[in-house]
N, CA, C and O atoms as CSV, one atom per row, in Angstrom:
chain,resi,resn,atom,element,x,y,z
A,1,UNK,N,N,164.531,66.942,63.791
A,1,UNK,CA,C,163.470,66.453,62.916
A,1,UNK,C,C,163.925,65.162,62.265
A,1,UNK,O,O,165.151,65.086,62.184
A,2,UNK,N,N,163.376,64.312,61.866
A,2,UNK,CA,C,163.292,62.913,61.776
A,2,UNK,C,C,162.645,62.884,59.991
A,2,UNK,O,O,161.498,63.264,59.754
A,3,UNK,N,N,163.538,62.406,58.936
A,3,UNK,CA,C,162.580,62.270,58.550
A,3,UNK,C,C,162.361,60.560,57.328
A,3,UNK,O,O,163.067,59.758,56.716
A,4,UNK,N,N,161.218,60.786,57.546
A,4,UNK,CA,C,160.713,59.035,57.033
A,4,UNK,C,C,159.698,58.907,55.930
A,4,UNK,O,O,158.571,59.359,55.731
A,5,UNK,N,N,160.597,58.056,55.242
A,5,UNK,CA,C,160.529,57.641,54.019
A,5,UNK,C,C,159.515,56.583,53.793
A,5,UNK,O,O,160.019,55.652,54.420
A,6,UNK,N,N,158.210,56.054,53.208
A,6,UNK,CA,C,157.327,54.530,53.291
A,6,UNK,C,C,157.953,54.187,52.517
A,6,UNK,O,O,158.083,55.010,51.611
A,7,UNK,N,N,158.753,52.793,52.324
A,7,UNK,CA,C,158.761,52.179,51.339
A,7,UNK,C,C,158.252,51.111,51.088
A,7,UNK,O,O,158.803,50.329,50.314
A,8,UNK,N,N,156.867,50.782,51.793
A,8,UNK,CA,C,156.048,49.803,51.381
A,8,UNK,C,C,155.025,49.665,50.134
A,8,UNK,O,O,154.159,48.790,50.132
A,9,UNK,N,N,155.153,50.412,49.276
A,9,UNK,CA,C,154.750,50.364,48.054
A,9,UNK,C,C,155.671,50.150,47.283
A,9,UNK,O,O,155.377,50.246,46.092
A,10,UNK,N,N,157.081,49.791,47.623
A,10,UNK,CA,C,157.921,49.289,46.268
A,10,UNK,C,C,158.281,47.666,46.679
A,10,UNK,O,O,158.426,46.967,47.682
A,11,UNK,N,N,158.323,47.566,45.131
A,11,UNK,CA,C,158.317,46.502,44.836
A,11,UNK,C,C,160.021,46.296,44.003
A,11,UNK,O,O,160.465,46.784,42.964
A,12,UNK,N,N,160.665,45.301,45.080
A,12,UNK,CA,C,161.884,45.175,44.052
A,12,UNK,C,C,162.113,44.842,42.977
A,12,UNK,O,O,161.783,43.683,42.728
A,13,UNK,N,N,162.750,45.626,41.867
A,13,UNK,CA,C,162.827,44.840,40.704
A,13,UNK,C,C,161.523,45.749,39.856
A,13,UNK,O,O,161.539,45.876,38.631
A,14,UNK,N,N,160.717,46.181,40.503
A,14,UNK,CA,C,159.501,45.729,39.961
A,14,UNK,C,C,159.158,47.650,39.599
A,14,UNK,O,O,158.339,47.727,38.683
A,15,UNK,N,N,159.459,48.603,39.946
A,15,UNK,CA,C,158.809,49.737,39.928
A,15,UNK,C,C,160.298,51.554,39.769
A,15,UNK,O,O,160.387,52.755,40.025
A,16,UNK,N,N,160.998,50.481,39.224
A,16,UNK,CA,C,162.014,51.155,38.021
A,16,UNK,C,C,162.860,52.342,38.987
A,16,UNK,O,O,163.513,52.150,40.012
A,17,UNK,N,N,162.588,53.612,38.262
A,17,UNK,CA,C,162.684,54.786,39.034
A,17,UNK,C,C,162.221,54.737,40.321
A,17,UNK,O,O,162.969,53.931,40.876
A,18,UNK,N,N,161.515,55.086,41.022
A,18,UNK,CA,C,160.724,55.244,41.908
A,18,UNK,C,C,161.726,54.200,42.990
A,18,UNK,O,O,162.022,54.804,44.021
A,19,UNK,N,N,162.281,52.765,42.920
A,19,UNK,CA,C,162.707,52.398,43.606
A,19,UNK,C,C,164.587,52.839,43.324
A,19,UNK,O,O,165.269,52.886,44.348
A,20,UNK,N,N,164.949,52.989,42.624
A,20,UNK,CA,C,166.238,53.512,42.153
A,20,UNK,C,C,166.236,55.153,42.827
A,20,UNK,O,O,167.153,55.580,43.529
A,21,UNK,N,N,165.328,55.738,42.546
A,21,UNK,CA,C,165.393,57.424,43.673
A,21,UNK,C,C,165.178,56.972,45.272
A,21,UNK,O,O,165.436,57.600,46.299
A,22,UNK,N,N,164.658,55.761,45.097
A,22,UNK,CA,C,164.230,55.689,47.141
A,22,UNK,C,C,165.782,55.012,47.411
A,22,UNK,O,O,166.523,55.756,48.053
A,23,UNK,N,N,166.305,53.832,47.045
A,23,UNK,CA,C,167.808,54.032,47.352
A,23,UNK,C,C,168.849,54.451,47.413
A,23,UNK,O,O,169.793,53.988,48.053
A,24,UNK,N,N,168.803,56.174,46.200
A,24,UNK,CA,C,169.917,56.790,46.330
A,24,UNK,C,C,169.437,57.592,47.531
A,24,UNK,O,O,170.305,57.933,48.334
A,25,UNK,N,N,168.472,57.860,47.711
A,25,UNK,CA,C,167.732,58.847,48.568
A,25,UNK,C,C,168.830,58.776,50.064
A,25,UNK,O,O,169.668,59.558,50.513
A,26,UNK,N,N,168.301,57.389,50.521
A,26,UNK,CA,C,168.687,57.097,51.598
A,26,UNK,C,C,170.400,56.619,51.384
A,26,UNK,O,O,171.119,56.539,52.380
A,27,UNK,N,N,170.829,56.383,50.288
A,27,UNK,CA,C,172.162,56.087,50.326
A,27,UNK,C,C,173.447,57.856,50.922
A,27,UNK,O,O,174.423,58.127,51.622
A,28,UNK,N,N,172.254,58.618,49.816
A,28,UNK,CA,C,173.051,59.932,49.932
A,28,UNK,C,C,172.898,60.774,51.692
A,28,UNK,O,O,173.463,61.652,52.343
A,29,UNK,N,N,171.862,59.897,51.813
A,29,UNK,CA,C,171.632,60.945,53.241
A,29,UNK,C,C,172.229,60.184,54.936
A,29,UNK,O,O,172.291,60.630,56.081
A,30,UNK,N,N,172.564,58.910,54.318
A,30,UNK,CA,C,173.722,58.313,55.387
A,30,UNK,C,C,174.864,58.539,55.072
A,30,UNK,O,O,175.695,58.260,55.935
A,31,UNK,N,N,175.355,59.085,53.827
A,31,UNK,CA,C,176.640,59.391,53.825
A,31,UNK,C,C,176.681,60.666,54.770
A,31,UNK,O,O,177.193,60.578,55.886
A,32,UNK,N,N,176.330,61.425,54.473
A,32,UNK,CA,C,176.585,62.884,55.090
A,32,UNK,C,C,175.913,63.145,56.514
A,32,UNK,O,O,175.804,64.256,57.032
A,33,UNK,N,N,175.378,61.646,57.191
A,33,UNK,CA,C,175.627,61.439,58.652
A,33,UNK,C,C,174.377,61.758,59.460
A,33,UNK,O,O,173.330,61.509,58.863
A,34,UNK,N,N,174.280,62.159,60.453
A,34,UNK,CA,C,173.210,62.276,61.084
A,34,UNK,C,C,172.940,63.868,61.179
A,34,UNK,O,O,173.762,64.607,61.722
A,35,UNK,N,N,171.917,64.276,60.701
A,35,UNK,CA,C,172.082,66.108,60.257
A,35,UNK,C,C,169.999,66.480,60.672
A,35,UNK,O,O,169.014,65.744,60.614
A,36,UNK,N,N,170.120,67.461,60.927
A,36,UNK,CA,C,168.728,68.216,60.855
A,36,UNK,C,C,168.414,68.503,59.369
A,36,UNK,O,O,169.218,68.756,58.471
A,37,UNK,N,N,166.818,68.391,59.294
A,37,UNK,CA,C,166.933,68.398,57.582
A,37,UNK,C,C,165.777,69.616,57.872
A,37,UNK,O,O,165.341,69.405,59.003
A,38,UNK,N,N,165.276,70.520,57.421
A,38,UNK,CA,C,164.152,71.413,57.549
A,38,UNK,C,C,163.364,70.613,56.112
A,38,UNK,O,O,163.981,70.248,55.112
A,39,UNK,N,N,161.854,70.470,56.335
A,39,UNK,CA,C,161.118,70.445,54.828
A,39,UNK,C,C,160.385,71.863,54.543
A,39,UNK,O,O,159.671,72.512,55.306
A,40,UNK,N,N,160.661,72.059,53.610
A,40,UNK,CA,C,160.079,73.312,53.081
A,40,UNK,C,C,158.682,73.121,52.588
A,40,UNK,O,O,157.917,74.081,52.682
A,41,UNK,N,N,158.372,72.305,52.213
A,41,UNK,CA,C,156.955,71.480,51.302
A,41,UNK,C,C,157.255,71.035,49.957
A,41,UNK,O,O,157.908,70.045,49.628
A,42,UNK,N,N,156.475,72.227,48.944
A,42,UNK,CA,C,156.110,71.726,48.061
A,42,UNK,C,C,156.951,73.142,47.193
A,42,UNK,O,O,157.127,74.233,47.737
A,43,UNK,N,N,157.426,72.779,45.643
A,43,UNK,CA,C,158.149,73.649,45.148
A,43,UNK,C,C,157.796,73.274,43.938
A,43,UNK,O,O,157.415,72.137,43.660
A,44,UNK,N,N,157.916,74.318,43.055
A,44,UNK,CA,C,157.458,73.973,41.138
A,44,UNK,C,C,158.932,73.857,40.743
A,44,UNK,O,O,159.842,74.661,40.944
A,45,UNK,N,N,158.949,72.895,40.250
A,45,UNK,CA,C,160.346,72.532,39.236
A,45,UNK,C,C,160.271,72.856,37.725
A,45,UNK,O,O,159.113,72.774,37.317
A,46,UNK,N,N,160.744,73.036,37.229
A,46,UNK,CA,C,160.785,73.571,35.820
A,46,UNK,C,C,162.083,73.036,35.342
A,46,UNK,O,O,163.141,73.234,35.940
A,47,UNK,N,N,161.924,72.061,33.778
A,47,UNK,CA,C,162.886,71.944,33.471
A,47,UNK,C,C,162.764,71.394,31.891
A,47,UNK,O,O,162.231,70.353,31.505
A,48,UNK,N,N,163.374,72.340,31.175
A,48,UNK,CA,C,163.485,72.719,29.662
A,48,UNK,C,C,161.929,72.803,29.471
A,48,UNK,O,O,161.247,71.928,28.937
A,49,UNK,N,N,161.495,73.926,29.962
A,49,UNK,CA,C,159.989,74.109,29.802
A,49,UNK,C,C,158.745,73.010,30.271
A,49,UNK,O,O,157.516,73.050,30.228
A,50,UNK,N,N,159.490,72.276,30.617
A,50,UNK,CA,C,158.182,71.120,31.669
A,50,UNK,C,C,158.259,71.506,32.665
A,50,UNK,O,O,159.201,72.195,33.057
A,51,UNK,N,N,157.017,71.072,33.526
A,51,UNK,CA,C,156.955,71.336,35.090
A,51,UNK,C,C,156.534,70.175,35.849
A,51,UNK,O,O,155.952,69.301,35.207
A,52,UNK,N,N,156.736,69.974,37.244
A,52,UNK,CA,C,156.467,69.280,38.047
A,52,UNK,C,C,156.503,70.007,39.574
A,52,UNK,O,O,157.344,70.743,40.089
A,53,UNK,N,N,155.299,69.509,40.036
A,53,UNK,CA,C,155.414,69.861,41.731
A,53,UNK,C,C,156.463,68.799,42.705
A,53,UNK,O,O,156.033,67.650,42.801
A,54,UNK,N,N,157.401,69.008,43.215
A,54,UNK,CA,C,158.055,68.688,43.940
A,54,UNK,C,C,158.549,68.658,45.533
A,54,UNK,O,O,159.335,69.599,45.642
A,55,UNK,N,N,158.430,68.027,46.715
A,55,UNK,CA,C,158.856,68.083,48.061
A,55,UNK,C,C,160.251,68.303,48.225
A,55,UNK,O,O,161.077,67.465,47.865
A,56,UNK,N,N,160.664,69.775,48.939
A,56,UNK,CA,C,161.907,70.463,48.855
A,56,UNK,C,C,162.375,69.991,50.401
A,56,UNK,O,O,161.434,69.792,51.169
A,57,UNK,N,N,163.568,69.814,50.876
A,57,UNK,CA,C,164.356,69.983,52.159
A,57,UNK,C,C,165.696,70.112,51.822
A,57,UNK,O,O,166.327,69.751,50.829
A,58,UNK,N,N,166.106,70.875,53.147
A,58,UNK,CA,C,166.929,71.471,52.896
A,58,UNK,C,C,168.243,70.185,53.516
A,58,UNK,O,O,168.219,69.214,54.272
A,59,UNK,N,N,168.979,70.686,52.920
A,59,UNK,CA,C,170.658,69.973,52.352
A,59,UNK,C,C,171.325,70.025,53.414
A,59,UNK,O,O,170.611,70.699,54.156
A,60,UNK,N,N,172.635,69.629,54.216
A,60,UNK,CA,C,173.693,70.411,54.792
A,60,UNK,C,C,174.321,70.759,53.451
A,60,UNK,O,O,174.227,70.396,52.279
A,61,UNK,N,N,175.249,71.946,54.437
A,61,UNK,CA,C,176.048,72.920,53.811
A,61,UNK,C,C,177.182,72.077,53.040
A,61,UNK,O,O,177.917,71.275,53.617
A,62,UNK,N,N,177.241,72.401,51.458
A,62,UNK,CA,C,178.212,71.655,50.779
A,62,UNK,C,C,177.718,70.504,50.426
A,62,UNK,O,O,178.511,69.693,49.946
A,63,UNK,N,N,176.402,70.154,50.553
A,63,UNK,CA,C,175.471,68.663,49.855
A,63,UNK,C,C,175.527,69.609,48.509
A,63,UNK,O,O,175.559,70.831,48.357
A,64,UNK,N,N,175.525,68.438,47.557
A,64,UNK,CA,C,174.854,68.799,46.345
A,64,UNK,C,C,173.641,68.472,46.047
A,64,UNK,O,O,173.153,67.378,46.328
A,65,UNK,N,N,173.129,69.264,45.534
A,65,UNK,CA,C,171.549,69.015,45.280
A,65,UNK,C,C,171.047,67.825,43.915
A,65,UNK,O,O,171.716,67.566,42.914
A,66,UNK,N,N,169.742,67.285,44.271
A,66,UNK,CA,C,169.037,65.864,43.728
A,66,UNK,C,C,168.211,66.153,43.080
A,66,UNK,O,O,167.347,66.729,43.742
A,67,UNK,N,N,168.009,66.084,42.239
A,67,UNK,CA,C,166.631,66.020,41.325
A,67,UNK,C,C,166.243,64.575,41.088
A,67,UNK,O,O,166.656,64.073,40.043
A,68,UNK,N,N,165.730,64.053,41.659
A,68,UNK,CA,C,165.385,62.384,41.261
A,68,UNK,C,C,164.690,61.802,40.383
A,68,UNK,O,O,164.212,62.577,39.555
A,69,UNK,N,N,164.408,60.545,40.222
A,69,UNK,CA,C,163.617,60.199,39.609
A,69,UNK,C,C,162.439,60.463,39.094
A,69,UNK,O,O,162.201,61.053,38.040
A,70,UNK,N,N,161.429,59.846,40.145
A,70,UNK,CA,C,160.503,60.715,40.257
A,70,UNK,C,C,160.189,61.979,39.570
A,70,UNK,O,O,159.605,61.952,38.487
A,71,UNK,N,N,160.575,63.200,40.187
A,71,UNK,CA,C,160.215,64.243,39.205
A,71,UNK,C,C,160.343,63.931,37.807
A,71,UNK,O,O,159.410,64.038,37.011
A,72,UNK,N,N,161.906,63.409,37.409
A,72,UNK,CA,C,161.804,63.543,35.984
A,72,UNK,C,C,161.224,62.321,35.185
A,72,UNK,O,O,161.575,62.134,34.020
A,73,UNK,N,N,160.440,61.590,35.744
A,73,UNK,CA,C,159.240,60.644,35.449
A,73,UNK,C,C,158.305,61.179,35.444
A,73,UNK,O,O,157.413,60.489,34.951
A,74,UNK,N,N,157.884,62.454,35.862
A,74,UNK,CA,C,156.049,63.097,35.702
A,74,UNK,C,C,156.680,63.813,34.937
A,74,UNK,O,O,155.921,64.046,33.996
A,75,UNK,N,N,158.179,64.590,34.691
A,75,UNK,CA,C,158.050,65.783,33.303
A,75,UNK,C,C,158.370,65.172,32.240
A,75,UNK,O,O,158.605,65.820,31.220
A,76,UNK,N,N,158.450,63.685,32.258
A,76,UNK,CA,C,158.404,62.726,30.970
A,76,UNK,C,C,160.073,62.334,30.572
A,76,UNK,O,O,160.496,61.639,29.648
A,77,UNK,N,N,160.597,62.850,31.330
A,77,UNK,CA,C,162.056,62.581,30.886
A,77,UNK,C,C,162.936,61.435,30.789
A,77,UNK,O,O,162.698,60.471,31.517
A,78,UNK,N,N,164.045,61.400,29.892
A,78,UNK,CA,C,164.496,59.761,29.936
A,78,UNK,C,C,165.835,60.836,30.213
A,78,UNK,O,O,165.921,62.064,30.254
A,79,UNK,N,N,166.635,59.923,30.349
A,79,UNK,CA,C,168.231,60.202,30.631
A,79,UNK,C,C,168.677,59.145,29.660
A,79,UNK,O,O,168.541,57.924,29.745
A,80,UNK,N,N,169.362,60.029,28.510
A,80,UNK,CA,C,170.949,59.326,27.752
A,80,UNK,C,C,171.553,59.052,28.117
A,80,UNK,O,O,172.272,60.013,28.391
A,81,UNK,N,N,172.102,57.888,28.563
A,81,UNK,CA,C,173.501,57.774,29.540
A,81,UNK,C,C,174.757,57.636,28.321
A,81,UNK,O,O,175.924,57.320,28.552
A,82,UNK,N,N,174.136,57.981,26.916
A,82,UNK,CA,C,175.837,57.460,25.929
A,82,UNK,C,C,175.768,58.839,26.181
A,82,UNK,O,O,176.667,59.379,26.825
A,83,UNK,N,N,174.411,59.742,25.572
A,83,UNK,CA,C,174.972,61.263,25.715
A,83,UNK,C,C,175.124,62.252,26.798
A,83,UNK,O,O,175.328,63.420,26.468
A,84,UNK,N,N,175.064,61.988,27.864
A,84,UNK,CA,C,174.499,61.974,29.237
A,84,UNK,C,C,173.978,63.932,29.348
A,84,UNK,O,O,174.460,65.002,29.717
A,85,UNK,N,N,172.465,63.268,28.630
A,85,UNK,CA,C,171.650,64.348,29.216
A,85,UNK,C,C,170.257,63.905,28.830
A,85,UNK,O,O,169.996,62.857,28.238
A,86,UNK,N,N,169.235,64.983,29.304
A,86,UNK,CA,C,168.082,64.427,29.366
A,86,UNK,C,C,167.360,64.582,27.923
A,86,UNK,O,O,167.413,65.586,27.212
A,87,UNK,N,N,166.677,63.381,27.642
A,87,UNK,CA,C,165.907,63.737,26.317
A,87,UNK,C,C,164.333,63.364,26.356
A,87,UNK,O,O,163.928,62.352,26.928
A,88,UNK,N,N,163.475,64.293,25.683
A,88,UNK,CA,C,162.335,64.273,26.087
A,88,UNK,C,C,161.339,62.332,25.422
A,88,UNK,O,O,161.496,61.730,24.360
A,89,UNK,N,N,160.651,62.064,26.345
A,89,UNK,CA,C,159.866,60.464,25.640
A,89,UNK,C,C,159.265,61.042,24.067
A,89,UNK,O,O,158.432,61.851,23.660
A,90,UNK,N,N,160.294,60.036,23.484
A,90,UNK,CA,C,159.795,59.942,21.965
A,90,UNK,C,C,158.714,59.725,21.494
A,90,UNK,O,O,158.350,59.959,20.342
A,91,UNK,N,N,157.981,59.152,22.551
A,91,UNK,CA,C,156.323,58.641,22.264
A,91,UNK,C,C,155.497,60.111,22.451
A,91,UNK,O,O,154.281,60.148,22.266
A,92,UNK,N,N,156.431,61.580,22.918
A,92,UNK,CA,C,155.474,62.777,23.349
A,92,UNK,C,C,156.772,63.945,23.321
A,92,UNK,O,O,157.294,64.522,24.275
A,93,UNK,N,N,157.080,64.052,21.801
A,93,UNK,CA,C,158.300,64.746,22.196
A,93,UNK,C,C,157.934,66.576,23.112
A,93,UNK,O,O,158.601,67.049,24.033
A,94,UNK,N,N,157.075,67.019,22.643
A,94,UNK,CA,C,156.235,68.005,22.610
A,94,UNK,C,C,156.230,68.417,24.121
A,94,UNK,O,O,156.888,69.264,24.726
A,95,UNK,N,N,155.111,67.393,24.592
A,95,UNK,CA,C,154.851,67.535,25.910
A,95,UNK,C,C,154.931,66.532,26.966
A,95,UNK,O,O,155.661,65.586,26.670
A,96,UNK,N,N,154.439,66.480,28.000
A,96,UNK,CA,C,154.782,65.527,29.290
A,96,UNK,C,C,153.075,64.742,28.595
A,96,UNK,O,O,151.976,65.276,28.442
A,97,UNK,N,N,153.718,62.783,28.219
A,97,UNK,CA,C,152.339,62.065,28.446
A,97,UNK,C,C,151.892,61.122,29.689
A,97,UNK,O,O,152.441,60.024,29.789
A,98,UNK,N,N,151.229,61.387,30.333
A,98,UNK,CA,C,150.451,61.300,31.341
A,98,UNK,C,C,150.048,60.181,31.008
A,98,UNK,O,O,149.301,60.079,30.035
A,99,UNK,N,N,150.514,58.886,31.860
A,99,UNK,CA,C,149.646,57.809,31.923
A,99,UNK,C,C,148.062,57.560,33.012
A,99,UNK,O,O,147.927,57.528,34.235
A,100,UNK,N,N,147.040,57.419,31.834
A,100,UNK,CA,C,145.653,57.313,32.939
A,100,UNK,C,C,145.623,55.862,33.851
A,100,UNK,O,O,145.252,54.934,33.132
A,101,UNK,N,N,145.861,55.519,34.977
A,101,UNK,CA,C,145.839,54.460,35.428
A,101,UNK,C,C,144.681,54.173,36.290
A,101,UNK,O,O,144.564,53.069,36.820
């Protein structure tokens, strides 16, 4: 199984996360070589009581597992890097805010 990534909707420089998860993406999955990946679909993530729907595949044996960007951009999350953990957007400490675009 083959699997492929569009990255014609990013914009360098220009679309933050979203392009920072599409390069580790592919950085982490040439390290560990040419491998069969199974996709499972779609999986609910949960994390410190937020949720997000997420696209699951499976790892080789001894990968560590990714939570990327992405997800923790729809459950609103920022990352501390002095305190290095996640803290919820100050603009919504409460809950996940949803930009209407």
């Amino acid at each position: 199984m083959r699997v492929g990534i569009c990255l014609l909707t990013l914009t360098p420089g220009e679309m933050g996360g979203t392009e920072t998860y599409a390069r580790e993406l592919l950085r982490g999955l040439a390290r560990v070589g040419e491998h069969d990946y199974r996709v499972f679909g779609i999986a609910e993530v949960e994390v410190q009581g937020r949720i997000c729907q997420v696209r699951v595949i499976e790892l080789p044996h001894g990968a560590e597992p990714l939570l990327g960007a992405v997800p923790l951009e729809e459950m609103d999350w920022h990352i501390s890097p002095v305190d290095k953990r996640l803290v919820p957007n100050p603009k919504s400490p409460e809950k996940p805010l949803l930009p209407l675009v």
